[in-house]
Backbone as JSON, one array per atom type, in Angstrom:
{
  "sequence": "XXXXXXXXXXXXXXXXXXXXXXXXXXXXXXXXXXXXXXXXXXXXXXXXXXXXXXXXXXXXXXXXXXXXXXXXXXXXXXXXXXXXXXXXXXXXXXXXXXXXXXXXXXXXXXXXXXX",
  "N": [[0.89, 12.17, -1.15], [2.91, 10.11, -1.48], [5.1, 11.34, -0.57], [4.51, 12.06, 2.32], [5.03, 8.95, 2.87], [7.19, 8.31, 2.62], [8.18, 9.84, 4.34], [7.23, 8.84, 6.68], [8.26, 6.57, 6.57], [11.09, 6.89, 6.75], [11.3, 8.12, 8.99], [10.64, 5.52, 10.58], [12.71, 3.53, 9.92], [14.91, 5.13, 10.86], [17.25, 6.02, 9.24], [18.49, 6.11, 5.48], [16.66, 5.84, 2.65], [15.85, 4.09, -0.17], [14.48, 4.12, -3.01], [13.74, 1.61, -5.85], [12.3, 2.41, -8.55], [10.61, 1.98, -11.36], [10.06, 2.72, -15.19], [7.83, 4.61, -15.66], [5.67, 7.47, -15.77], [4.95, 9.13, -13.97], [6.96, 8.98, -12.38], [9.13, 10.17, -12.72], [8.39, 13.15, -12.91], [8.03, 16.81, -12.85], [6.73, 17.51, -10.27], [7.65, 15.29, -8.68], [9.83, 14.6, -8.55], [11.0, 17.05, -7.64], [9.65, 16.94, -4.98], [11.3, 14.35, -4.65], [13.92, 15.29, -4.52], [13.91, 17.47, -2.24], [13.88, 15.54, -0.57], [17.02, 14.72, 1.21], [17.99, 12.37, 2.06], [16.61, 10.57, 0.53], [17.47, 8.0, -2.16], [17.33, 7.31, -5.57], [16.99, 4.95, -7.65], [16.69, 3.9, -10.82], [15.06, 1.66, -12.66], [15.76, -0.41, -15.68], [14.23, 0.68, -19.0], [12.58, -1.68, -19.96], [12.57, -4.22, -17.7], [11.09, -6.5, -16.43], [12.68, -8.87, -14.92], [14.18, -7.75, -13.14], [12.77, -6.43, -11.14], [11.56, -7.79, -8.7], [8.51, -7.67, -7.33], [7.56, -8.37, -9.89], [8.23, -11.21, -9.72], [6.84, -12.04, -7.21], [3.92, -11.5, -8.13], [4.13, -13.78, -10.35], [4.47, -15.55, -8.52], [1.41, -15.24, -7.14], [0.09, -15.8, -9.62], [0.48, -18.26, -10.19], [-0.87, -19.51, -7.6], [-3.45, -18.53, -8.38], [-4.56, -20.04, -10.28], [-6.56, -21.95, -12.65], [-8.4, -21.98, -10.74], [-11.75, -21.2, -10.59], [-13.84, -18.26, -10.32], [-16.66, -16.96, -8.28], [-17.29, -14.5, -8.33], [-16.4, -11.43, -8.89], [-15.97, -10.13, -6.2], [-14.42, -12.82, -4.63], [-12.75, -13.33, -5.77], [-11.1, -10.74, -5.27], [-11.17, -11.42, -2.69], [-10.08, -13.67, -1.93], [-7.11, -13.23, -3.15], [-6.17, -10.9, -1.64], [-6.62, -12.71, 0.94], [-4.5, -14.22, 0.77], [-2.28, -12.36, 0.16], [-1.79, -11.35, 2.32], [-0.95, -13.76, 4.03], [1.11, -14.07, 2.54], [2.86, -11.52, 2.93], [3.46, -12.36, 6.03], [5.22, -14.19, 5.66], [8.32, -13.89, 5.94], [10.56, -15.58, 4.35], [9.43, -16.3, 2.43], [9.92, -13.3, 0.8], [12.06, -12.79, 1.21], [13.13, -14.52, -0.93], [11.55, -13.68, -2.91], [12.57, -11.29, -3.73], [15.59, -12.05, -3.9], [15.29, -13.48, -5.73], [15.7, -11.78, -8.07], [18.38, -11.21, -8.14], [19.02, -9.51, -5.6], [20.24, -8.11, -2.85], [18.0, -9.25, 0.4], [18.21, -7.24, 2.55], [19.99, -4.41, 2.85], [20.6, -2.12, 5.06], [20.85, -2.6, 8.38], [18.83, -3.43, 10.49], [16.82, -2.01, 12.67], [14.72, -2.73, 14.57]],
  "CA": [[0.76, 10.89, -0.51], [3.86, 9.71, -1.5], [6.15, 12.08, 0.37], [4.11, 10.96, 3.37], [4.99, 7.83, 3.21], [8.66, 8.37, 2.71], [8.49, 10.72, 5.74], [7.02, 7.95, 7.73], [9.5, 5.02, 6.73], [12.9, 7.53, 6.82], [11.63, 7.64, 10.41], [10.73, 4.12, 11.01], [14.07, 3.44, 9.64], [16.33, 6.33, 11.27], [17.97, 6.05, 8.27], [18.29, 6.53, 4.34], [15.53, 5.26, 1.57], [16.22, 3.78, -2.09], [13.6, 3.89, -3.93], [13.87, 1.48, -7.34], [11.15, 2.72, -9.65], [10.31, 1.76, -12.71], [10.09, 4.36, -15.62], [7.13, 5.4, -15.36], [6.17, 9.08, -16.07], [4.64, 9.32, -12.78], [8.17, 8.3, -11.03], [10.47, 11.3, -13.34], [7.64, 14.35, -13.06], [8.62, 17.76, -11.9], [6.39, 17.5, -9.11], [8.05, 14.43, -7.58], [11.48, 15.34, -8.34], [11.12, 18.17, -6.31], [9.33, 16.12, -3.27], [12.18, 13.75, -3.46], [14.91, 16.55, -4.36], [13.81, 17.85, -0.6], [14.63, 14.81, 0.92], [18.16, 14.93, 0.54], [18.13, 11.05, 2.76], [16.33, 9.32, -0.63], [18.16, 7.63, -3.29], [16.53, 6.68, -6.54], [17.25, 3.74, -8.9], [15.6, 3.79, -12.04], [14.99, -0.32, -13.55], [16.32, -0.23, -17.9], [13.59, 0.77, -19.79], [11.66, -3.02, -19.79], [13.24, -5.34, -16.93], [10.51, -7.65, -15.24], [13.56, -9.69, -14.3], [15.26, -6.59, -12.29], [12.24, -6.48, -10.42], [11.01, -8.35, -7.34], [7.45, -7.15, -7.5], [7.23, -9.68, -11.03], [7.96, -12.97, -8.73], [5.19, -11.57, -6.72], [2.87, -11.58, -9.22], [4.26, -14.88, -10.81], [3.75, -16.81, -7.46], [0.41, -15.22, -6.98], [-0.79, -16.44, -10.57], [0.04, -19.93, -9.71], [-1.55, -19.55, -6.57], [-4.7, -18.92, -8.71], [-4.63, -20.58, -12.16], [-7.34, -23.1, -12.68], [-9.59, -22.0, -10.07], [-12.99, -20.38, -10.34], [-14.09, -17.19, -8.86], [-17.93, -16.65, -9.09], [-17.65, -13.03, -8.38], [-15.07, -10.56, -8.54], [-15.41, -10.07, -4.65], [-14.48, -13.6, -4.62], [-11.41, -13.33, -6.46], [-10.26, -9.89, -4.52], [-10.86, -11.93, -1.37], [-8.49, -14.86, -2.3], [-6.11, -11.93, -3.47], [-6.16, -10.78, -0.18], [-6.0, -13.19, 2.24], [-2.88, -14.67, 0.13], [-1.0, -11.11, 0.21], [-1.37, -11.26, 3.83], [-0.02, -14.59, 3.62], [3.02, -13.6, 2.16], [3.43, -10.51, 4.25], [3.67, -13.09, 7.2], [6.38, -15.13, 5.7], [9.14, -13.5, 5.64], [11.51, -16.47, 3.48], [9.41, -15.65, 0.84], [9.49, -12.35, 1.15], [13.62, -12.88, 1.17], [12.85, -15.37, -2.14], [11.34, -12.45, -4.21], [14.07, -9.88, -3.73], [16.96, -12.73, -4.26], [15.02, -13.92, -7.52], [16.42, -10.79, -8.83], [19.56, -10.7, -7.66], [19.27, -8.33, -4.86], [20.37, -8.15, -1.35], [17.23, -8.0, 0.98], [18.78, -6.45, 3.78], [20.93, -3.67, 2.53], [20.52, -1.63, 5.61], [20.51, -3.33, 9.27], [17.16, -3.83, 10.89], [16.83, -1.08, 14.2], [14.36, -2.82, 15.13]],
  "C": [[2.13, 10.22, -0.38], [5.21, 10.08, -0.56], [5.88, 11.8, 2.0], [4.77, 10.14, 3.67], [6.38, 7.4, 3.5], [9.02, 8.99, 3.78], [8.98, 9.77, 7.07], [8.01, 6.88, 7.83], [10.93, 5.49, 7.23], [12.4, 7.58, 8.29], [11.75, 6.59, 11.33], [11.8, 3.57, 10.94], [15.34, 3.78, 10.14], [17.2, 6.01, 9.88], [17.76, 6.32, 6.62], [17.49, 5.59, 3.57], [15.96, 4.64, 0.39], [14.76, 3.15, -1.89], [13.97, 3.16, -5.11], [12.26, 1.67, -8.0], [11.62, 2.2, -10.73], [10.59, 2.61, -13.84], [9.08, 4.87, -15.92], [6.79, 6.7, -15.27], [5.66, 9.49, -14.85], [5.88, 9.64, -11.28], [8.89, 9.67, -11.48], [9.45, 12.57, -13.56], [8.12, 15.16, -12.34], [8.07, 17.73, -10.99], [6.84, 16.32, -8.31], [9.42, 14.37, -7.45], [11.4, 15.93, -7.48], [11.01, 17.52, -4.99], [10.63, 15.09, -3.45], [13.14, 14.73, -3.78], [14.9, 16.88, -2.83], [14.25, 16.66, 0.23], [16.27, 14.33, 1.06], [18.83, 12.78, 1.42], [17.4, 10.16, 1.39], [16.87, 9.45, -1.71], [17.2, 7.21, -4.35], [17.13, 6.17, -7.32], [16.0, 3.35, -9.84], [16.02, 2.22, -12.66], [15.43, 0.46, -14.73], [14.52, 0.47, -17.68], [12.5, -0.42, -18.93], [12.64, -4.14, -18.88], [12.43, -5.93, -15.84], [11.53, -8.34, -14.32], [14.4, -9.0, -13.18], [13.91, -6.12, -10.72], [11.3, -7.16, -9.66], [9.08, -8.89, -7.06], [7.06, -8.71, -8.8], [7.23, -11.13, -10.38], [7.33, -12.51, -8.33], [4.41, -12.27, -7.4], [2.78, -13.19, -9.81], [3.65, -15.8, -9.93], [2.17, -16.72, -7.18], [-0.74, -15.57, -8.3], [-0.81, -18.12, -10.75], [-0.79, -20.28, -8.36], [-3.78, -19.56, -7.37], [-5.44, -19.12, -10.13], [-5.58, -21.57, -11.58], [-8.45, -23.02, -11.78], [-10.92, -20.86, -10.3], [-13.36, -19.24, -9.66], [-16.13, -16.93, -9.15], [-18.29, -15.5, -9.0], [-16.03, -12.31, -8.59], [-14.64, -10.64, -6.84], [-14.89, -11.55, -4.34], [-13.38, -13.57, -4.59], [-10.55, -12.17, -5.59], [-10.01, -10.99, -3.12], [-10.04, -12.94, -1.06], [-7.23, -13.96, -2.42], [-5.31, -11.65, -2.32], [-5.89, -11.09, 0.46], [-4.36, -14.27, 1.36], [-2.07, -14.14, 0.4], [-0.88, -11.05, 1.54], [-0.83, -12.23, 4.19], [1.24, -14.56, 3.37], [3.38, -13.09, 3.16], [4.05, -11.19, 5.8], [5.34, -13.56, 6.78], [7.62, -14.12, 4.75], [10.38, -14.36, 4.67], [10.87, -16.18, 2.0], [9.31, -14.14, 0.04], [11.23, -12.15, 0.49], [13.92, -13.21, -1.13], [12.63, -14.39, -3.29], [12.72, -12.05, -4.65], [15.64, -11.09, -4.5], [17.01, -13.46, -5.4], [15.67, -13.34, -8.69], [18.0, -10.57, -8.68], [19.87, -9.66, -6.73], [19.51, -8.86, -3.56], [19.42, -7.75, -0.32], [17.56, -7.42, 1.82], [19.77, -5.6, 3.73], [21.33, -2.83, 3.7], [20.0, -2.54, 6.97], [19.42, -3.2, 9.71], [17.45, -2.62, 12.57], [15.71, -1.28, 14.84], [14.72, -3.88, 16.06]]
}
């Protein structure tokens, strides 16, 4: 699945990938070494050990638990569906989108835009 997906973006892209993973034993297995080993266009950056703060993904999460502290869900489907139309929310707005990534100290635009 994964190699997929990297297929699809290195072409959406015309250009090269970085991956930052986590450490995760899922991310350093011989079977995904190899799949990215083959792509000789993806880079990988492994986070420390424990660094919420190194990654992006954690503001995510942060903004989306103030988004739903204090409120009620009376089902689960309730709660996915708030979930939901929030993350698509985001996805729209690109400033906060910028906001994550620069929480961490990162540059979002490392690579120019071809589209």
């Amino acid at each position: 699945m994964l190699p997929a997906l990297l297929d699809r973006l290195h072409r959406a892209l015309q250009g090269p990938v970085v991956l930052i993973w986590d450490n995760h034993s899922s991310h350093s297995g011989k079977k995904m070494t190899a799949q990215i080993t083959a792509r000789d266009w993806v880079r990988v950056v492994f986070l420390p050990r424990y660094a919420p703060e190194l990654n992006p993904v954690e503001t995510l999460w942060a903004h989306l638990k103030r988004v739903l502290r204090s409120r009620l869900f009376r089902s689960l489907e309730d709660l996915e569906q708030v979930i939901n139309a929030h993350l698509r929310l985001v996805r729209k707005r690109t400033d906060l989108l910028r906001g994550f990534i620069e929480s961490v100290g990162l540059e979002p635009s490392p690579f120019p835009s071809t589209a």
